[in-house]
PDB file of N, CA, C, O and CB in Angstrom:
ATOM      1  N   UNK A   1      46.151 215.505  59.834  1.00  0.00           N
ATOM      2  CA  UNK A   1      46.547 214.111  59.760  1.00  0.00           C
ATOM      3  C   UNK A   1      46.866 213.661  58.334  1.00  0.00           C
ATOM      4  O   UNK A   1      47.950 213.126  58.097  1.00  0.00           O
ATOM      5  CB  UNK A   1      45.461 213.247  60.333  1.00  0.00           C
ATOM      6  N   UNK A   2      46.128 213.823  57.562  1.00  0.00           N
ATOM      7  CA  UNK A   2      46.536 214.104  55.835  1.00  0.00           C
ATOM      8  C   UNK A   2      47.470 213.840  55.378  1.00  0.00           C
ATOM      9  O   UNK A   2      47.955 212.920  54.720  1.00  0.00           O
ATOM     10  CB  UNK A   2      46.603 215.238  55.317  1.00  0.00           C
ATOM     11  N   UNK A   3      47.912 215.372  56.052  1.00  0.00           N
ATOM     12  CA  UNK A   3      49.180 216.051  55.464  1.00  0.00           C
ATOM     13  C   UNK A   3      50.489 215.031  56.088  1.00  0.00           C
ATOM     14  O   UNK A   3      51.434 214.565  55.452  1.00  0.00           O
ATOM     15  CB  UNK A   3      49.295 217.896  56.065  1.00  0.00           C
ATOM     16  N   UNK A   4      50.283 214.935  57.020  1.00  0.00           N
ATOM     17  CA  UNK A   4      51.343 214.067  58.175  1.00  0.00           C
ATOM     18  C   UNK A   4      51.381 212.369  57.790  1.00  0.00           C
ATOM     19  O   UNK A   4      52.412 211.767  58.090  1.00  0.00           O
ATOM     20  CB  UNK A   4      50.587 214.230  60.068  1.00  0.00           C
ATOM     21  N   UNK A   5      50.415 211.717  57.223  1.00  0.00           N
ATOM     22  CA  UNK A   5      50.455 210.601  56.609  1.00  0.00           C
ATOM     23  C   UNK A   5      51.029 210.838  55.061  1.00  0.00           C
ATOM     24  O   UNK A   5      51.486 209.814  54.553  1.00  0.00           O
ATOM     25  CB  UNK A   5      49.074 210.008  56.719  1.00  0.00           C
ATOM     26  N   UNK A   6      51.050 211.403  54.674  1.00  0.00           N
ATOM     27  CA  UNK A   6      51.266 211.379  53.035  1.00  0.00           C
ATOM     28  C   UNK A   6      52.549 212.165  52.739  1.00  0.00           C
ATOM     29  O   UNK A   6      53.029 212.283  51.612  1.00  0.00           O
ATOM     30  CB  UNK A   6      49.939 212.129  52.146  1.00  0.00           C
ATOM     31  N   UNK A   7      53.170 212.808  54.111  1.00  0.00           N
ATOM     32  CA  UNK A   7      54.351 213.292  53.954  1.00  0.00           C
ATOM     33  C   UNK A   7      54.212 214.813  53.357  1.00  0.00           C
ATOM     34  O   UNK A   7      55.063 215.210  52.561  1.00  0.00           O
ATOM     35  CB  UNK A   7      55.128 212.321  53.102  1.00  0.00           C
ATOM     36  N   UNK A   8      53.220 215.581  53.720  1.00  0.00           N
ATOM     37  CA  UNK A   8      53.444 216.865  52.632  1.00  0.00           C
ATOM     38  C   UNK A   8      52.818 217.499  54.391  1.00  0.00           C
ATOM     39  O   UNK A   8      51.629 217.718  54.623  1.00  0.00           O
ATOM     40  CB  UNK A   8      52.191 217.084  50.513  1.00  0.00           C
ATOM     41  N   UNK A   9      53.676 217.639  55.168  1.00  0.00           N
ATOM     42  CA  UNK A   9      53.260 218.399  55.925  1.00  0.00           C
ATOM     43  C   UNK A   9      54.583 219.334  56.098  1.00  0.00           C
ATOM     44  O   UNK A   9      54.126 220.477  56.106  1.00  0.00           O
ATOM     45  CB  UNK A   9      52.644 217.700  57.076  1.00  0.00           C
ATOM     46  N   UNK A  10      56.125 219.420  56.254  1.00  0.00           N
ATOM     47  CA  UNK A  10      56.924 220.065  55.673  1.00  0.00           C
ATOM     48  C   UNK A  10      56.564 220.764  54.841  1.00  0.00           C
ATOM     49  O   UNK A  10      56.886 221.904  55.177  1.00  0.00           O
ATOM     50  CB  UNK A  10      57.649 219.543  55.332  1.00  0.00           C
ATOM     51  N   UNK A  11      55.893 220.777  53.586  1.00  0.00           N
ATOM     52  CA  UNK A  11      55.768 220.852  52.676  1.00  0.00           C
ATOM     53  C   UNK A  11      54.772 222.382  52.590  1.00  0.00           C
ATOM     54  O   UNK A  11      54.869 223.532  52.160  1.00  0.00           O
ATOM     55  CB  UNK A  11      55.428 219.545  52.273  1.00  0.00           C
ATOM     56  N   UNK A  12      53.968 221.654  53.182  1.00  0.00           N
ATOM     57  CA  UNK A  12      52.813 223.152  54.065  1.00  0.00           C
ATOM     58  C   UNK A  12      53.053 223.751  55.333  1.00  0.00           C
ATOM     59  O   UNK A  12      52.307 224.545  55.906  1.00  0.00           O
ATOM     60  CB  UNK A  12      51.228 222.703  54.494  1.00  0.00           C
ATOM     61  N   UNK A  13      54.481 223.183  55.853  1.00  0.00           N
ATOM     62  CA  UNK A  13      55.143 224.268  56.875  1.00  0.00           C
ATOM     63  C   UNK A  13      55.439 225.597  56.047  1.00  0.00           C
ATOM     64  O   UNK A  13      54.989 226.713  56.305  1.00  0.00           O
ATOM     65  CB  UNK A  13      56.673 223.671  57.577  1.00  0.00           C
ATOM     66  N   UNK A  14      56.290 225.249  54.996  1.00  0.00           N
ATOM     67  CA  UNK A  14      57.348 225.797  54.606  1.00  0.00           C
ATOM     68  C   UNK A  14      56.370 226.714  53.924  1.00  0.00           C
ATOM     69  O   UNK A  14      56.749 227.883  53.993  1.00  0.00           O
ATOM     70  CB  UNK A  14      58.487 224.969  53.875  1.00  0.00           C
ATOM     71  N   UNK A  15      55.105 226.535  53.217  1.00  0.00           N
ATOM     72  CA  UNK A  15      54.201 227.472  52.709  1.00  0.00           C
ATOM     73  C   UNK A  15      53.595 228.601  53.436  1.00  0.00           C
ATOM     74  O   UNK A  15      53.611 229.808  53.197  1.00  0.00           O
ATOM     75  CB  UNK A  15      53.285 226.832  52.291  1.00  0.00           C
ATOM     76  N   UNK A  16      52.987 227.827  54.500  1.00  0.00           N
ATOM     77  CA  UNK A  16      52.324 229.197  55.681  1.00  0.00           C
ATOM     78  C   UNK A  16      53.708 229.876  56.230  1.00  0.00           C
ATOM     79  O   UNK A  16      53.474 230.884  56.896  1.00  0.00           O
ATOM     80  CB  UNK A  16      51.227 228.444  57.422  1.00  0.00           C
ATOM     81  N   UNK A  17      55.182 229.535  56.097  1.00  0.00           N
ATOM     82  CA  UNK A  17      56.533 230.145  56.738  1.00  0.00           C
ATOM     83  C   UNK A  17      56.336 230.953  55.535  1.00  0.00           C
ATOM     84  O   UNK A  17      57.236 231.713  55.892  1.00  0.00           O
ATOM     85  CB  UNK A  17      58.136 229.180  57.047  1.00  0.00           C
ATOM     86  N   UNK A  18      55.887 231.557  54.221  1.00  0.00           N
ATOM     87  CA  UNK A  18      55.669 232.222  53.263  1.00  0.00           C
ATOM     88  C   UNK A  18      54.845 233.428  53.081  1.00  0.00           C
ATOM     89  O   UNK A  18      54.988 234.635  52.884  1.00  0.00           O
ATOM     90  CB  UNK A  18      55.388 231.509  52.651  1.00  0.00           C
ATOM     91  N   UNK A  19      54.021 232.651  53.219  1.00  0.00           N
ATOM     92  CA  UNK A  19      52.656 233.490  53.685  1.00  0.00           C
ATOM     93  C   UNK A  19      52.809 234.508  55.188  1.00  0.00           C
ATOM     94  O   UNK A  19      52.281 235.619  55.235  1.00  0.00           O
ATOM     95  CB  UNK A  19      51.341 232.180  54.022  1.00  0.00           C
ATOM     96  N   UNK A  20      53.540 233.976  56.266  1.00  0.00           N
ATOM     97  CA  UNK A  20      53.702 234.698  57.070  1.00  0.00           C
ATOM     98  C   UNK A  20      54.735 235.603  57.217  1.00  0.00           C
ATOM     99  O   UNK A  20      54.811 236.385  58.165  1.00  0.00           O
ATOM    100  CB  UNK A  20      53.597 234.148  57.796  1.00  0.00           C
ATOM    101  N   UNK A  21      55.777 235.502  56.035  1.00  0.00           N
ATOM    102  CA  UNK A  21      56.821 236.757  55.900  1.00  0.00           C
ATOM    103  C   UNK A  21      56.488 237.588  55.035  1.00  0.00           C
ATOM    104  O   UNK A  21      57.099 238.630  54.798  1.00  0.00           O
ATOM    105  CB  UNK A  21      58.160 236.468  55.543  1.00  0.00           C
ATOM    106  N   UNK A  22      55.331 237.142  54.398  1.00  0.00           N
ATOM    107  CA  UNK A  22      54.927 238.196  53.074  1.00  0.00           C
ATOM    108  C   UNK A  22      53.917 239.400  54.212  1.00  0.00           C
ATOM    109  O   UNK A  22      54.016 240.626  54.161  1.00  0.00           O
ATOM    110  CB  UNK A  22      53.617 237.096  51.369  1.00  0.00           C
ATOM    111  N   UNK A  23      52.873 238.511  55.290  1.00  0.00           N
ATOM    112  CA  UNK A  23      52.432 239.626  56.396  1.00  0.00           C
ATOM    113  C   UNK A  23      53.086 240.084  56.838  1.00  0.00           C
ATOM    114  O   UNK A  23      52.736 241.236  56.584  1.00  0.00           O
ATOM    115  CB  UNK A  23      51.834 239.476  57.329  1.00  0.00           C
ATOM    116  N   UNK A  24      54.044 240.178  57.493  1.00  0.00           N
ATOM    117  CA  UNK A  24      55.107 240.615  58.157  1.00  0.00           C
ATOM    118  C   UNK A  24      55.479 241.972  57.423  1.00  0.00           C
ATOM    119  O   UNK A  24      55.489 243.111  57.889  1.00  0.00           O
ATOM    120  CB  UNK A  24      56.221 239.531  58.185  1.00  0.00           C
ATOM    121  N   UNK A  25      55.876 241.394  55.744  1.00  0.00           N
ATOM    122  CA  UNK A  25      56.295 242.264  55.581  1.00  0.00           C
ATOM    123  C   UNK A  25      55.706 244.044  55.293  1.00  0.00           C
ATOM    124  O   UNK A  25      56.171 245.180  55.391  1.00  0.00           O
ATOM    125  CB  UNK A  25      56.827 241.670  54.911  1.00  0.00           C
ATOM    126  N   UNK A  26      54.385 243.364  54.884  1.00  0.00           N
ATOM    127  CA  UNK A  26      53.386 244.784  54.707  1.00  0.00           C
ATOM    128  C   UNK A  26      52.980 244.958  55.915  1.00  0.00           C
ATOM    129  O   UNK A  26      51.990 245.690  55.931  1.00  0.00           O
ATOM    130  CB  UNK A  26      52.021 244.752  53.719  1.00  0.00           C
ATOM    131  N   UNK A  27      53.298 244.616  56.915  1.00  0.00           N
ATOM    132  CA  UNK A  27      52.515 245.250  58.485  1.00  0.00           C
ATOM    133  C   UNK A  27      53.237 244.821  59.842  1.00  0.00           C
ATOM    134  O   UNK A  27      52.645 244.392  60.832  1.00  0.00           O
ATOM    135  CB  UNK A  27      50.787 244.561  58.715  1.00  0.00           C
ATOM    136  N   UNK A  28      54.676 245.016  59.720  1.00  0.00           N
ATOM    137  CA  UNK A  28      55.554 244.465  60.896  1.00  0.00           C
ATOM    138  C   UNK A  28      54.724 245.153  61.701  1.00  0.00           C
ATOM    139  O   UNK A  28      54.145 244.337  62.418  1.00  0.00           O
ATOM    140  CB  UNK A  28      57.230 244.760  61.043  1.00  0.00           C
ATOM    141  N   UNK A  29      54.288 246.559  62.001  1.00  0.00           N
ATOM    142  CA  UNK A  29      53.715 246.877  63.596  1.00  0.00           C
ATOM    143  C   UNK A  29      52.697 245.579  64.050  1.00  0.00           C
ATOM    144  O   UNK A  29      52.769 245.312  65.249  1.00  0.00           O
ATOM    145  CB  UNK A  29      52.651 248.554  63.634  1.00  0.00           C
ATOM    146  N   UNK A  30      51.857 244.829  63.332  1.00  0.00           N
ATOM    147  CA  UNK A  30      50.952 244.084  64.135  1.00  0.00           C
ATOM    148  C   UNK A  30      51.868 242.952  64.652  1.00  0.00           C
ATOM    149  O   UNK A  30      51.488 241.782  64.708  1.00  0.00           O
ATOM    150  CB  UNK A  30      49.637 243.572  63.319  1.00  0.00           C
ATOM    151  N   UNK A  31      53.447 243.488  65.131  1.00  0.00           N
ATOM    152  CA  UNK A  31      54.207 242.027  65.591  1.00  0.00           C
ATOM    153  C   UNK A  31      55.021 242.743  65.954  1.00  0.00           C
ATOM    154  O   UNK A  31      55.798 243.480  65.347  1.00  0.00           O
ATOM    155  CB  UNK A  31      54.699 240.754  64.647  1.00  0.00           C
ATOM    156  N   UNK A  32      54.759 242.410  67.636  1.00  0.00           N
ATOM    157  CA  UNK A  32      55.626 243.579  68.338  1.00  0.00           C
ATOM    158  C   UNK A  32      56.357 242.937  69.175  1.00  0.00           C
ATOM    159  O   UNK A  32      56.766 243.402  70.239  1.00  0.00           O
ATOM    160  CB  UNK A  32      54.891 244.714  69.106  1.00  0.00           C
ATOM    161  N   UNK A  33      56.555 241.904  68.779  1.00  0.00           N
ATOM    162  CA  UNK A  33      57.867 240.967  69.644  1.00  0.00           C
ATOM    163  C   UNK A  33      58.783 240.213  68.415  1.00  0.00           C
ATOM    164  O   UNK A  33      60.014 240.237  68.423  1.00  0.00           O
ATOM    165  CB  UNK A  33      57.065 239.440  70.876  1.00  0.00           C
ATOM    166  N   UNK A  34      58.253 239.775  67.724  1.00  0.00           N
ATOM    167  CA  UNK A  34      58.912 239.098  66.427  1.00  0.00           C
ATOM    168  C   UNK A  34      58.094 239.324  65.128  1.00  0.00           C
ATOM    169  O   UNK A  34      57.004 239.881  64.999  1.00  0.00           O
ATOM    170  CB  UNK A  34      59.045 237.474  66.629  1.00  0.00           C
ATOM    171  N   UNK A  35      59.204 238.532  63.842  1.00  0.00           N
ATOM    172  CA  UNK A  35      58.390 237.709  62.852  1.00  0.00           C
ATOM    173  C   UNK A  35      57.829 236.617  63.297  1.00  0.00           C
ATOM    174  O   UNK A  35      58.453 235.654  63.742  1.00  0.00           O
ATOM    175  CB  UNK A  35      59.074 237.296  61.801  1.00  0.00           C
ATOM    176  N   UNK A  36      56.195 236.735  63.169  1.00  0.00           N
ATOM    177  CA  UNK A  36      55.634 235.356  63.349  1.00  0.00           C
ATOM    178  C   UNK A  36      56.371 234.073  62.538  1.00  0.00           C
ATOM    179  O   UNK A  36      56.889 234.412  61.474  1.00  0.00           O
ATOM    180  CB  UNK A  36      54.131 235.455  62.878  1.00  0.00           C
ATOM    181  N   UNK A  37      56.464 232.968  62.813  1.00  0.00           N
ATOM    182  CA  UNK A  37      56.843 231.948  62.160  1.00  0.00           C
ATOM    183  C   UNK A  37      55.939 230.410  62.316  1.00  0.00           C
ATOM    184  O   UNK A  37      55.276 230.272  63.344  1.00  0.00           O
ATOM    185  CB  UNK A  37      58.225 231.892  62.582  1.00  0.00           C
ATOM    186  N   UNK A  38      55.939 229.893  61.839  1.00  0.00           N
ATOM    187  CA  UNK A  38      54.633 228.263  61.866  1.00  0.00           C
ATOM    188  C   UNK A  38      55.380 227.789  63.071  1.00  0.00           C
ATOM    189  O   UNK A  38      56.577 227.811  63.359  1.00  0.00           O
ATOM    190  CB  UNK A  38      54.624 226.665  60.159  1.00  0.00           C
ATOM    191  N   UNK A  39      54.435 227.403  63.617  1.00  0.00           N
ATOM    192  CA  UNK A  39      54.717 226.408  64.489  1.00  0.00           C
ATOM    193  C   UNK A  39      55.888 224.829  64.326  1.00  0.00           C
ATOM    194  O   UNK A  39      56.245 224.500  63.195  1.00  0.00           O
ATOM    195  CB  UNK A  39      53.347 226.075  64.653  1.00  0.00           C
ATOM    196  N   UNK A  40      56.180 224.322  65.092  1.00  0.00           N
ATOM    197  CA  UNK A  40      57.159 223.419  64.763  1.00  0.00           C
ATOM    198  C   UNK A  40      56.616 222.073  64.277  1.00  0.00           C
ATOM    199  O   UNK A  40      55.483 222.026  64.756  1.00  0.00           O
ATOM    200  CB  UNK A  40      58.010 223.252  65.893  1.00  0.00           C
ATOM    201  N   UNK A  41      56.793 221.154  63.700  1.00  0.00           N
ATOM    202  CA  UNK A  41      56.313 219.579  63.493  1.00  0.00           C
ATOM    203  C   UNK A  41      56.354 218.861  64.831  1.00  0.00           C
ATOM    204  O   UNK A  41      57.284 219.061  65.612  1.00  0.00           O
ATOM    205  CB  UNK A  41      57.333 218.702  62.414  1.00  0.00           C
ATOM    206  N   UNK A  42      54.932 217.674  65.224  1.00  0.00           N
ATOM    207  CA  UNK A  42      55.439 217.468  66.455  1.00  0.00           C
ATOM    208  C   UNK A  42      56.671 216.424  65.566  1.00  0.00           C
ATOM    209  O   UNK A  42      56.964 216.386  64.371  1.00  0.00           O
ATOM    210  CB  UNK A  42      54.204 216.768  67.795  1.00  0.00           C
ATOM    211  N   UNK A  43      57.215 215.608  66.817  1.00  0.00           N
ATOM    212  CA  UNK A  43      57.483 214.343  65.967  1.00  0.00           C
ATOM    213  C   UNK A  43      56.755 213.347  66.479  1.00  0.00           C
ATOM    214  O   UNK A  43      56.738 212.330  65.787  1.00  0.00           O
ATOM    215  CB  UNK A  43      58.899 213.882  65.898  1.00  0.00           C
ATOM    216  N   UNK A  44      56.246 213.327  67.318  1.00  0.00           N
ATOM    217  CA  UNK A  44      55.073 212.068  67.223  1.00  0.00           C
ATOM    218  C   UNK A  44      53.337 213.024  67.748  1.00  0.00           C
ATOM    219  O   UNK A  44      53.147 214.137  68.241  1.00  0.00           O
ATOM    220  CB  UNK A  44      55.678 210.379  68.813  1.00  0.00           C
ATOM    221  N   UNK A  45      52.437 211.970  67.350  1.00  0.00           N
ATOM    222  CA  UNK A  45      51.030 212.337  67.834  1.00  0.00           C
ATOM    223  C   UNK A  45      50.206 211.685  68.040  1.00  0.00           C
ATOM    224  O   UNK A  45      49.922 211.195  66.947  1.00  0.00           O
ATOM    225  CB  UNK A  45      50.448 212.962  67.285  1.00  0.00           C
ATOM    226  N   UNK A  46      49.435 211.228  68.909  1.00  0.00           N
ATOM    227  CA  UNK A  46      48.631 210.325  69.340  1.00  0.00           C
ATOM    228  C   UNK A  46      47.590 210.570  69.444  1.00  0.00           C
ATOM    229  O   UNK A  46      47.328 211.742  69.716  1.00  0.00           O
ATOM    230  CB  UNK A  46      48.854 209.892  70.192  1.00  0.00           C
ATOM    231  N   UNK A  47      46.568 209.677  69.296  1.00  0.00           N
ATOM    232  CA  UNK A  47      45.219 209.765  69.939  1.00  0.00           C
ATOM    233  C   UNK A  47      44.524 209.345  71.204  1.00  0.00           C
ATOM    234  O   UNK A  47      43.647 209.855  71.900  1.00  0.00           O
ATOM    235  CB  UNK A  47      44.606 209.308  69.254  1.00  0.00           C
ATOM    236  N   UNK A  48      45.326 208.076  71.262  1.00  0.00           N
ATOM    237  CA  UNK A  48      46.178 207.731  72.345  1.00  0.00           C
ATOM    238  C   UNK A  48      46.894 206.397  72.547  1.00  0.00           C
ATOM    239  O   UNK A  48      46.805 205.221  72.193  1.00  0.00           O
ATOM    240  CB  UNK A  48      45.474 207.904  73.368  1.00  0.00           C
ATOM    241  N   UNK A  49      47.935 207.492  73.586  1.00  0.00           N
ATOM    242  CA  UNK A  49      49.410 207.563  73.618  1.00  0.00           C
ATOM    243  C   UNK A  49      49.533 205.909  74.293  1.00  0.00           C
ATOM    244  O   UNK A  49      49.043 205.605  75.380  1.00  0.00           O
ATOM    245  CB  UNK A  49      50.122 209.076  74.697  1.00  0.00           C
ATOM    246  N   UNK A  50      50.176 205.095  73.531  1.00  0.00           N
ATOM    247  CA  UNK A  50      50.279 203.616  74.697  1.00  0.00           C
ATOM    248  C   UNK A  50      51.523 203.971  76.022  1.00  0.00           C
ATOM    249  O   UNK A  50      52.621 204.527  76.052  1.00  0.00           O
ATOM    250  CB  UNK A  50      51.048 201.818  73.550  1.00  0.00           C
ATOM    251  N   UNK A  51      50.834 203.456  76.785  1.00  0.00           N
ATOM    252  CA  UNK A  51      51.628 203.462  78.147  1.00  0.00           C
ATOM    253  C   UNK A  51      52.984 203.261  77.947  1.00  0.00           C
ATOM    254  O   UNK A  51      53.287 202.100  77.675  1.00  0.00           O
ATOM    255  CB  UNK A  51      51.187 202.405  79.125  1.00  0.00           C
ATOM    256  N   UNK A  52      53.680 203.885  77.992  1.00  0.00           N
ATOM    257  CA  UNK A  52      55.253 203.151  78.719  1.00  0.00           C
ATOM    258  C   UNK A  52      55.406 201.970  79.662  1.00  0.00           C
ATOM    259  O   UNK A  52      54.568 201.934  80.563  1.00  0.00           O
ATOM    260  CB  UNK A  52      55.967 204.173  79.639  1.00  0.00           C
ATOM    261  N   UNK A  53      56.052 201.275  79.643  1.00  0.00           N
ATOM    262  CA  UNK A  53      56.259 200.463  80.468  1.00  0.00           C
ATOM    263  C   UNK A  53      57.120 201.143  81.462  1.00  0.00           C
ATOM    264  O   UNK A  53      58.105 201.829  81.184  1.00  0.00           O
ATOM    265  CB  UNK A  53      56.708 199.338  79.910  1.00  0.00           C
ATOM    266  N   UNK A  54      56.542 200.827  82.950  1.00  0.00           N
ATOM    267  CA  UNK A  54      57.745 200.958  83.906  1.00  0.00           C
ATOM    268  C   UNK A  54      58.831 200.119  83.712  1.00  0.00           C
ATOM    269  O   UNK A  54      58.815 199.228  82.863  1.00  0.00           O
ATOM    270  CB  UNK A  54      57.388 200.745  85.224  1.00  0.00           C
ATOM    271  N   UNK A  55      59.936 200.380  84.563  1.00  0.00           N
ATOM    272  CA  UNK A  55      61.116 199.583  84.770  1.00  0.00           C
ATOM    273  C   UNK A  55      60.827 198.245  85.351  1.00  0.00           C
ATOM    274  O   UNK A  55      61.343 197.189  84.985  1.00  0.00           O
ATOM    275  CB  UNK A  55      62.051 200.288  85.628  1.00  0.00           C
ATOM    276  N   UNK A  56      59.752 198.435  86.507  1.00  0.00           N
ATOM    277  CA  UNK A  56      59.544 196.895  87.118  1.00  0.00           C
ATOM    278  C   UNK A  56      58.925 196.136  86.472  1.00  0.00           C
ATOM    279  O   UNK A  56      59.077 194.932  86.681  1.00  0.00           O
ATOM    280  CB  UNK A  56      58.911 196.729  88.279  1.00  0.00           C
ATOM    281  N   UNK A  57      57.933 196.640  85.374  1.00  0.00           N
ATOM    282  CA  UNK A  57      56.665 196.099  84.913  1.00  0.00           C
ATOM    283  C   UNK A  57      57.296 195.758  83.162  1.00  0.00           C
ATOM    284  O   UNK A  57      56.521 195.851  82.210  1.00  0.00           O
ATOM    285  CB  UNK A  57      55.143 197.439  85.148  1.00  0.00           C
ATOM    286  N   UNK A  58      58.788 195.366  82.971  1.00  0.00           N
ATOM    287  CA  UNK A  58      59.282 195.037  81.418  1.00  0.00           C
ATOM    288  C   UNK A  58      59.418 193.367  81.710  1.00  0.00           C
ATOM    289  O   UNK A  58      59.791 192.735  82.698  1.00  0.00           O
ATOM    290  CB  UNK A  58      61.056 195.959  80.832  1.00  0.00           C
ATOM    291  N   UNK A  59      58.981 193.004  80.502  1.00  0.00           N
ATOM    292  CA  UNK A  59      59.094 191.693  80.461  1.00  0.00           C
ATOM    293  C   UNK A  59      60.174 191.416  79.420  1.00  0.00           C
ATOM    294  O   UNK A  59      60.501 191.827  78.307  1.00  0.00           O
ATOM    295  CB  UNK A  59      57.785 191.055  80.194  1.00  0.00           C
ATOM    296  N   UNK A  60      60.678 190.271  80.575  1.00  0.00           N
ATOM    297  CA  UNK A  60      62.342 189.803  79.652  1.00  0.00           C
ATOM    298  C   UNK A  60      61.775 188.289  78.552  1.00  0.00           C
ATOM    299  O   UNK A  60      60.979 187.368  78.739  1.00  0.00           O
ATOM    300  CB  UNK A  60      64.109 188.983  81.346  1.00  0.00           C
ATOM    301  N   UNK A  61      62.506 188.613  77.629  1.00  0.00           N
ATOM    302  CA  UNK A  61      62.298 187.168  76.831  1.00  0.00           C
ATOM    303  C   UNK A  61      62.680 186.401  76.939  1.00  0.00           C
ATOM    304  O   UNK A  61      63.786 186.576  77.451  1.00  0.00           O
ATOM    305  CB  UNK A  61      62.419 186.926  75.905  1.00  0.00           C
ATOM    306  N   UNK A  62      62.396 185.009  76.693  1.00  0.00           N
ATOM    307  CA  UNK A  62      62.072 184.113  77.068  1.00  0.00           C
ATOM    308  C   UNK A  62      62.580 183.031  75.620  1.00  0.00           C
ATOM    309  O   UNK A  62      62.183 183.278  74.482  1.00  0.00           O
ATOM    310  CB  UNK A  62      60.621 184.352  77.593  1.00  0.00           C
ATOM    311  N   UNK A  63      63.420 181.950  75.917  1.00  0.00           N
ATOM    312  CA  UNK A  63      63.413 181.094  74.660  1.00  0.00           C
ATOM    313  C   UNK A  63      62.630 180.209  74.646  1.00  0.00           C
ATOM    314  O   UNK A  63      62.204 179.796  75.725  1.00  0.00           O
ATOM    315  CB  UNK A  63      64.473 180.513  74.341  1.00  0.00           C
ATOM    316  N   UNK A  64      62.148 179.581  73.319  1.00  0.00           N
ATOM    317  CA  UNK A  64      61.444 178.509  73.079  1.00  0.00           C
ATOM    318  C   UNK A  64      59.672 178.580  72.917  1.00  0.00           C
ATOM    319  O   UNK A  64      59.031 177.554  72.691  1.00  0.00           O
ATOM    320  CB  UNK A  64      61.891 177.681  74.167  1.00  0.00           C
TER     321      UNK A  64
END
């Protein structure tokens, strides 16, 4: 959460994406389908998630 508030979570993608081609590179057999790579950023995350509104249940505005 830190990292994701303060904006340096890119930042430590792109580091462990480093760290995991440097393993790779001294020991491709322990990766027998690919180069491992970091996982993706979500783009959102909750603790929890507020409801959506249904379609029936949106309230229209109103003047005054």
């Amino acid at each position: 959460p830190f990292d994701v508030h303060f904006g340096l979570a890119e930042q430590l993608r792109e580091m462990r994406a480093d760290v995991l081609d440097a393993v790779y590179a001294k020991h491709p057999e322990r990766f027998v389908r690919k180069a491992p790579e970091p996982p993706k950023l979500p783009e959102a995350a909750w603790i929890n998630k507020p409801d959506q509104p249904r379609p029936d249940e949106q309230t229209i505005p109103t003047q005054g």
